[in-house]
Kinemage of the C-alpha trace (Angstrom):
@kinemage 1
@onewidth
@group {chain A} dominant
@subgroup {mainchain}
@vectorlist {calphas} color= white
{ca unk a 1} P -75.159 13.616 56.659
{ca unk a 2} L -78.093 15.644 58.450
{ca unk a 3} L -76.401 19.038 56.935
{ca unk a 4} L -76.890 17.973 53.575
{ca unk a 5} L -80.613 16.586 53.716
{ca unk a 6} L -79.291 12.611 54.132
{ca unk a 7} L -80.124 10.657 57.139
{ca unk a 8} L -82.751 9.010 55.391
{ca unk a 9} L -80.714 7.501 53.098
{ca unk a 10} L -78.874 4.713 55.375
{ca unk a 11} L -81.390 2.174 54.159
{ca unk a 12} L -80.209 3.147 50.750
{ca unk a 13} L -76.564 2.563 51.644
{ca unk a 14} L -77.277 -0.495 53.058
{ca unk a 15} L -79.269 -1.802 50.241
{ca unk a 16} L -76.870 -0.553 48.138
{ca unk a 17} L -73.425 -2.755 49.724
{ca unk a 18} L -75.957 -5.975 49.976
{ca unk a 19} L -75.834 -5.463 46.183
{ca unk a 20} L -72.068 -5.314 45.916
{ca unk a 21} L -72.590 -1.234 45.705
{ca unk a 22} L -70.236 1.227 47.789
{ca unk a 23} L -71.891 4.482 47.321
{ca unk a 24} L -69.536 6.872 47.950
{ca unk a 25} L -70.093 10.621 49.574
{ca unk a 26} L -70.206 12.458 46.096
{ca unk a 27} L -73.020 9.690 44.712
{ca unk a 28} L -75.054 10.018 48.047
{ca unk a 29} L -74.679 13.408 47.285
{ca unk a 30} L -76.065 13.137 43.943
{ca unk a 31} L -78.706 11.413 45.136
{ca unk a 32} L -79.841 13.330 47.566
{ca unk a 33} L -80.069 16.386 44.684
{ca unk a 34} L -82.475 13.942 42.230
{ca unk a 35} L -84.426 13.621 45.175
{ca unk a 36} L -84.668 17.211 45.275
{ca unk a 37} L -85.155 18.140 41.578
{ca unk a 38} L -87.611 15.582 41.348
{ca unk a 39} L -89.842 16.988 44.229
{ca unk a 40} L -89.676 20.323 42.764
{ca unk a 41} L -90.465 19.102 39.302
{ca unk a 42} L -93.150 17.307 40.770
{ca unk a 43} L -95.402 20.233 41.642
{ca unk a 44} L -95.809 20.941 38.364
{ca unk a 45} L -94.697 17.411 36.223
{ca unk a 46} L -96.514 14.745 37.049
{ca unk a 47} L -93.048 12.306 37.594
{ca unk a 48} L -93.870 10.006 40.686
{ca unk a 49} L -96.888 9.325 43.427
{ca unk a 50} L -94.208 8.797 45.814
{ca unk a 51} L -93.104 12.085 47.684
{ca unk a 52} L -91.904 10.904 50.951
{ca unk a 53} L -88.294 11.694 51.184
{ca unk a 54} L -87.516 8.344 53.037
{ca unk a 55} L -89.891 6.351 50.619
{ca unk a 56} L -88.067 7.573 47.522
{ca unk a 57} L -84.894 6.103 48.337
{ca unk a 58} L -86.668 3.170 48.700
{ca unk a 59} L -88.819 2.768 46.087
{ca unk a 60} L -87.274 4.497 43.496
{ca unk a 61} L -83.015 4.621 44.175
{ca unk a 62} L -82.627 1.082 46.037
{ca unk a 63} L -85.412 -0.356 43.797
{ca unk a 64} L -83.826 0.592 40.774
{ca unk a 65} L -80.127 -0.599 41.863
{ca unk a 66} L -81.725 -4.132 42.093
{ca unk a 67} L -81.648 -4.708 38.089
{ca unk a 68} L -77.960 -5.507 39.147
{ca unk a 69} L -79.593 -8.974 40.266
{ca unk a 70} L -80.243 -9.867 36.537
{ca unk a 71} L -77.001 -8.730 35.108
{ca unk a 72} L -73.625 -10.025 35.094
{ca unk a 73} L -71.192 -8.826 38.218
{ca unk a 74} L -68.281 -8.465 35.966
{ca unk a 75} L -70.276 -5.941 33.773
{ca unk a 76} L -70.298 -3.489 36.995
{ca unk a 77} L -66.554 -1.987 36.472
{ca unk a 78} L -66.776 -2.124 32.544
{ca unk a 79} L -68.143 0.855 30.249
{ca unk a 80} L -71.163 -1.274 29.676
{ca unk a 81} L -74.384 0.521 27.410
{ca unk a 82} L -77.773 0.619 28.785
{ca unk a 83} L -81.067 1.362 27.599
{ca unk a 84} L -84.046 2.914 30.193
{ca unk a 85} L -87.013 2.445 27.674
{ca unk a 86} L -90.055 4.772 29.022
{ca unk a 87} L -87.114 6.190 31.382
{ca unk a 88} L -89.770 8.401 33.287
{ca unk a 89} L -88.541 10.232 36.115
{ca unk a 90} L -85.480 8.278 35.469
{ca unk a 91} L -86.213 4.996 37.367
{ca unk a 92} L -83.910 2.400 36.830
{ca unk a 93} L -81.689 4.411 34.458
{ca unk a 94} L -80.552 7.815 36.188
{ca unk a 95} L -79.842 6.012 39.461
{ca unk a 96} L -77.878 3.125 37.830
{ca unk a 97} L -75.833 6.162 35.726
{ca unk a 98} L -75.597 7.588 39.518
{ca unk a 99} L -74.055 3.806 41.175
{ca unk a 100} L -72.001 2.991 37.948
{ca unk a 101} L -70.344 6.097 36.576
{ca unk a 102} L -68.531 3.276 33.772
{ca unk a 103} L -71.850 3.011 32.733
{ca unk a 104} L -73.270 4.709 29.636
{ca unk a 105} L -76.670 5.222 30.235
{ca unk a 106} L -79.486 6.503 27.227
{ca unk a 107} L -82.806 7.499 28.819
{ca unk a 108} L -85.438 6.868 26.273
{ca unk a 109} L -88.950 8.591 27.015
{ca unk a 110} L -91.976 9.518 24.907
{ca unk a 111} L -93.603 12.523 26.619
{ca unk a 112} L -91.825 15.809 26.346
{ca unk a 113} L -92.308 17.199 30.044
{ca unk a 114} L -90.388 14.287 31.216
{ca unk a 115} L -87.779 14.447 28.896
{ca unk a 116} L -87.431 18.077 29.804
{ca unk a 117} L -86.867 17.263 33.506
{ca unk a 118} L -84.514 14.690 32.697
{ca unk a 119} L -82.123 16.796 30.668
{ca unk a 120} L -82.507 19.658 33.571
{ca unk a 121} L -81.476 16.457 35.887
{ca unk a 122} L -78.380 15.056 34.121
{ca unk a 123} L -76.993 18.726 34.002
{ca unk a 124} L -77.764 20.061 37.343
{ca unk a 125} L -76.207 16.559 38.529
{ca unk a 126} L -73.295 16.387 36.360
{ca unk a 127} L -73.170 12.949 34.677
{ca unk a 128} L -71.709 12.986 31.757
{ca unk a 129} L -72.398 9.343 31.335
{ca unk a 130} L -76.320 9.923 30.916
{ca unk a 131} L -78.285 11.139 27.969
{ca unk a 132} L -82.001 11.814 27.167
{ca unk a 133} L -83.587 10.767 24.065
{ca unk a 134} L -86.894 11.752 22.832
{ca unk a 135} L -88.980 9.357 21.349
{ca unk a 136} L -91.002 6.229 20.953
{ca unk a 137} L -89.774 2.613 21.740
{ca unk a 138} L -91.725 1.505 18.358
{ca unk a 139} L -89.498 4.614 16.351
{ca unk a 140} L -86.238 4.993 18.274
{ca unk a 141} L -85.824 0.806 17.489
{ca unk a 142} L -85.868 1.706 13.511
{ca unk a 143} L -82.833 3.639 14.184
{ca unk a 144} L -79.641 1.783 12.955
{ca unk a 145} L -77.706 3.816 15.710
{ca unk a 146} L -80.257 2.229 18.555
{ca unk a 147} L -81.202 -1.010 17.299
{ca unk a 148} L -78.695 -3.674 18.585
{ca unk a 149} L -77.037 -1.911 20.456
{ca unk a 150} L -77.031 -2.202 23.712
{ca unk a 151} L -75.525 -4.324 26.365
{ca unk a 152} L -78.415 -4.208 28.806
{ca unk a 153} L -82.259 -2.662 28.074
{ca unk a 154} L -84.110 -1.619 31.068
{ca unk a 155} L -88.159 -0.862 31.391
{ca unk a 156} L -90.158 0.076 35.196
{ca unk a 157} L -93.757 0.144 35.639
{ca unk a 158} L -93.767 0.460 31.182
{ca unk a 159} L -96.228 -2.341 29.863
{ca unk a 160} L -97.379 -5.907 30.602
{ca unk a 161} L -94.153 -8.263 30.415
{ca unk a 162} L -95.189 -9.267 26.333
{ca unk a 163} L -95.420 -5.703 24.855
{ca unk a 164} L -92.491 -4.696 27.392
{ca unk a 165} L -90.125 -7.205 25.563
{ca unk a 166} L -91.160 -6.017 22.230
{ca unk a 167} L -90.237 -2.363 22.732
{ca unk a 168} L -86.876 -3.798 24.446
{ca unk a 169} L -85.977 -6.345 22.752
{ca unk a 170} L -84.944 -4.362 19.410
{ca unk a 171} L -82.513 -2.510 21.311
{ca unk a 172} L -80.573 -5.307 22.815
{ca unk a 173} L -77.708 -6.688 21.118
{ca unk a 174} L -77.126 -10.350 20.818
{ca unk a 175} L -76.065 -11.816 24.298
{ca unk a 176} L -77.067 -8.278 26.358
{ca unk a 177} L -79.961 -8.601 28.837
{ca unk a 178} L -83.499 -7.238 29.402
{ca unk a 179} L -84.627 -6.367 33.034
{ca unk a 180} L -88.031 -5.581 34.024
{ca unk a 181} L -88.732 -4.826 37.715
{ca unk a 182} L -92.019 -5.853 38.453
{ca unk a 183} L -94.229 -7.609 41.549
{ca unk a 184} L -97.892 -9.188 41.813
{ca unk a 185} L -98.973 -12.058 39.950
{ca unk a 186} L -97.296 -12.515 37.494
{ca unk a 187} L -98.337 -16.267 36.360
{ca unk a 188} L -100.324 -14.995 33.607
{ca unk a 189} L -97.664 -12.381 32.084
{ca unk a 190} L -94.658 -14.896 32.561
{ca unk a 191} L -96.287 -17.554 30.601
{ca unk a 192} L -97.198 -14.933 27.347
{ca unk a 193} L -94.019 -13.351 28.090
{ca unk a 194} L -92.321 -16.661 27.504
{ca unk a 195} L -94.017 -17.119 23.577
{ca unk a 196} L -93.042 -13.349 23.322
{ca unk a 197} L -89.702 -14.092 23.802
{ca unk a 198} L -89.038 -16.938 21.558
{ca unk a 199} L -90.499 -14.778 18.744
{ca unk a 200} L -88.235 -11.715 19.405
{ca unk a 201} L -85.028 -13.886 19.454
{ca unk a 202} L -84.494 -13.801 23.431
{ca unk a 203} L -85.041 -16.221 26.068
{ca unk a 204} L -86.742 -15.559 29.177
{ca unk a 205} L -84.902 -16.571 32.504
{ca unk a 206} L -86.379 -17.522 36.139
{ca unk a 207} L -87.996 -14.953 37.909
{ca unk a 208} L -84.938 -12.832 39.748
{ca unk a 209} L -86.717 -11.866 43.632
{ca unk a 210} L -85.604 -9.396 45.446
{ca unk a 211} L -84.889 -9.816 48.927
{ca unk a 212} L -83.498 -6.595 50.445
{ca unk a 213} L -85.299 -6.172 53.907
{ca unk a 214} L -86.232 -2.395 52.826
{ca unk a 215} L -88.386 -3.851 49.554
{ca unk a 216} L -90.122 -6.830 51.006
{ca unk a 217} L -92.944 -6.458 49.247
{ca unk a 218} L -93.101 -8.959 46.645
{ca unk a 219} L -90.753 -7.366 43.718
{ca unk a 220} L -88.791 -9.624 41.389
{ca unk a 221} L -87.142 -9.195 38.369
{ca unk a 222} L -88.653 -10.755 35.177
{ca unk a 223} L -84.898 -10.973 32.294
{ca unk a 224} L -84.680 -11.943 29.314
{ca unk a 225} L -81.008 -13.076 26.819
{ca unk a 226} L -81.406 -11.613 23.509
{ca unk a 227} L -79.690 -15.002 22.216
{ca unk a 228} L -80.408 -14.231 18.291
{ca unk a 229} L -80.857 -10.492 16.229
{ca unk a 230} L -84.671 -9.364 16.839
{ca unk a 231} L -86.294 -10.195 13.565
{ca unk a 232} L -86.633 -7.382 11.350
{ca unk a 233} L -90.180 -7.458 11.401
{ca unk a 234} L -90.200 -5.732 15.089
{ca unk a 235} L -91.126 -3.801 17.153
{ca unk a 236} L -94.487 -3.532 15.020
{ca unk a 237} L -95.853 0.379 13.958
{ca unk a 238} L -96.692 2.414 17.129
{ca unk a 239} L -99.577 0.870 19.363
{ca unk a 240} L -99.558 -2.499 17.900
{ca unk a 241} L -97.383 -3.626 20.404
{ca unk a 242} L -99.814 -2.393 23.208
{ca unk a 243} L -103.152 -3.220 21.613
{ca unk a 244} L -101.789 -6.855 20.025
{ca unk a 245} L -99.600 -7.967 22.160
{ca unk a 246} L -97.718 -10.627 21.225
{ca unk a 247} L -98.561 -13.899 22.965
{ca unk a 248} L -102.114 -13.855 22.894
């Protein structure tokens, strides 16, 4: 794979199977060309602190493949719907919509730069099962096309686990999941995360870790059920969320 810019990426692959994943040669290919685009944007976008080649399949591709922990293994192979809420650079979203072509995949991110460079990204990679969204978690959740919708809701490196589940939550429809990578200490978020839950209609499950050798660094993943509709009265207007979080 040296021609194409891709001996780096065996930790990747390997990750990657010990998640049930075969990535074939036109994904690693794909893959290898985000990794590209995203250095490139990165001169002039401010997208990720990361910029070793080797450390971005790491920390950004494997990492993001890991929501599979929290999510049912049947779902893989069906044309599930997921949500990236504050998509970013595209971390979990554009890499899952790599893995799982099935998948339909809606990045949703605030800031216009990014949104740019994530349009330029699902074109120059062809997926036709991605698509950016601009807007606001607190807006976009208003929308009767959005709200309820989806079968799994996604947010990296967004917002302390409370506010996190109130910009997700919205989105998810009744039995889908919420997945939050995340690592630290995470006592203190877990047990406001748990009253945030209850109040947005989902339940919050045991702490997911993650074990790959390549990410022993602490990570887990903090899920949710959306086991009732998200009362009406959320998310709250833009920045309440963030300033009141729910919780305490």
């Amino acid at each position: 794979m040296s021609a194409s810019g891709g001996d780096d990426l065996a930790p990747l692959v390997t990750g990657a199977a010990a998640l049930g994943l075969t990535l074939d040669e036109e994904q690693l290919a794909r893959f290898i060309r985000y990794r590209a685009l995203l250095l490139d944007w990165n001169a002039r976008v401010n997208l990720t602190a990361i910029t070793d080649p080797a450390a971005i399949a790491t920390r950004h591709f494997l990492d993001s493949l890991t929501c599979l922990l929290a999510l049912p293994t049947e779902w893989r192979e069906r044309a599930i719907t997921l949500l990236d809420v504050g998509a970013g650079a595209g971390f979990p979203g554009l890499a899952l919509a790599i893995a799982l072509p099935a998948w339909r995949v809606t990045l949703l991110e605030a800031t216009g730069k990014k949104v740019r460079f994530l349009e330029a990204a699902i074109a120059d990679l062809g997926l036709p099962n991605a698509t950016a969204l601009a807007g606001r978690a607190e807006e976009a959740a208003r929308q009767p096309a959005y709200r309820g919708r989806f079968d799994a809701v996604t947010a990296r490196a967004l917002a302390a686990l409370p506010t996190l589940l109130e910009y997700c939550s919205p989105f998810a429809r009744v039995g889908g999941y919420l997945v939050a990578p995340k690592k630290g200490d995470l006592a203190e978020e877990l047990a406001r995360g748990g009253w945030a839950a209850l109040a947005l209609g989902a339940r919050l499950l045991d702490p997911i870790p993650v074990t790959l050798p390549a990410l022993a660094d602490g990570r887990v993943l903090l899920a949710a059920q959306q086991v009732r509709p998200c009362p009406p009265q959320y998310p709250r207007p833009a920045g309440a969320p963030a300033k009141r979080p729910l919780g305490g």
